[in-house]
C-alpha positions as CSV (number, residue, x, y, z in Angstrom):
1,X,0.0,0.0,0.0
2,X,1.6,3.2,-1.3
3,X,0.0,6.4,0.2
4,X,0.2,9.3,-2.3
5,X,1.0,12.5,-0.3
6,X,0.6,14.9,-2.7
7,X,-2.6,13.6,-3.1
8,X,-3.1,14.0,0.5
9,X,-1.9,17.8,1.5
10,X,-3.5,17.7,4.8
11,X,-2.3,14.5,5.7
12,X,0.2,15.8,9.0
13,X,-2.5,18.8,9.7
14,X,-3.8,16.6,12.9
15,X,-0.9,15.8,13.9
16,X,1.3,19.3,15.9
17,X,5.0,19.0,15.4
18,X,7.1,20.5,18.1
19,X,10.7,21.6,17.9
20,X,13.7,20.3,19.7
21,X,14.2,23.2,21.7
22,X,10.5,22.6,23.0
23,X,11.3,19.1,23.6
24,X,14.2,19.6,25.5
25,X,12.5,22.5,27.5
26,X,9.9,20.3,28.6
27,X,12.9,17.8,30.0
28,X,13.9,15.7,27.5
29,X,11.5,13.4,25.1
30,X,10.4,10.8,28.2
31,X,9.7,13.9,29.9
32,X,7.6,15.5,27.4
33,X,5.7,12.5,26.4
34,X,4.4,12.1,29.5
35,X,3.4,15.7,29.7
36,X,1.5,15.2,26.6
37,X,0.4,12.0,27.0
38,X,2.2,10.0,25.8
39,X,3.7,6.5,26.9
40,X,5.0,3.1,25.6
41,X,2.0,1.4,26.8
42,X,-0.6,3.4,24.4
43,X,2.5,3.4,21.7
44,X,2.1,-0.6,21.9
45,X,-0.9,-0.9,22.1
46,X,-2.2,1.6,18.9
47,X,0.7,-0.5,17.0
48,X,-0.6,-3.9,17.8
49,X,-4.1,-2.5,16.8
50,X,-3.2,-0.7,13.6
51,X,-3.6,-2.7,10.1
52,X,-0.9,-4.6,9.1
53,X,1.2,-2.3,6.3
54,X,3.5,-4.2,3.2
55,X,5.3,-1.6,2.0
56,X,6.2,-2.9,-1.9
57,X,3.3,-4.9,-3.9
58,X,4.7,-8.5,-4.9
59,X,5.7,-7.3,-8.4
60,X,8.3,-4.7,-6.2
61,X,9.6,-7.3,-4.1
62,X,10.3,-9.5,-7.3
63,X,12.6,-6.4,-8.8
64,X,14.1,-5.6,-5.2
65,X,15.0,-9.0,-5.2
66,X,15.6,-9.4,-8.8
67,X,17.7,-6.4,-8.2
68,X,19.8,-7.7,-5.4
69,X,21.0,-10.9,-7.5
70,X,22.0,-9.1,-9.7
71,X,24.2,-6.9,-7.2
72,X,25.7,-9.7,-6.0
């Protein structure tokens, strides 16, 4: 699955991005994702309940691979 983000401009616009220097401000990044909300427990737990993602279609694995014979 291959998400077109030109397709998509909005695609981060839910998402706010914060600087180092905010990061660091707020004690470092354990620091502030706790202040935000953040923890490995919900990390875990939205990654074991997201859909499962193959990055290449068969037909690109068979030229990756393809490709890396070749290489050799």
């Amino acid at each position: 699955m291959k998400t077109n983000i030109s397709a998509n401009k909005g695609l981060f616009k839910t998402h706010k991005s914060y600087s180092p220097e905010e990061i660091l401000a707020a004690g470092g990044t354990t620091a502030f994702g706790r202040r935000s909300g953040k923890n490995n427990a919900t990390l875990i737990k939205a990654l074991e309940n997201a859909p499962p993602i193959e990055p290449f279609t068969d037909e690109e694995w068979a030229d990756l691979m393809d490709q890396l014979a070749k290489d050799k």
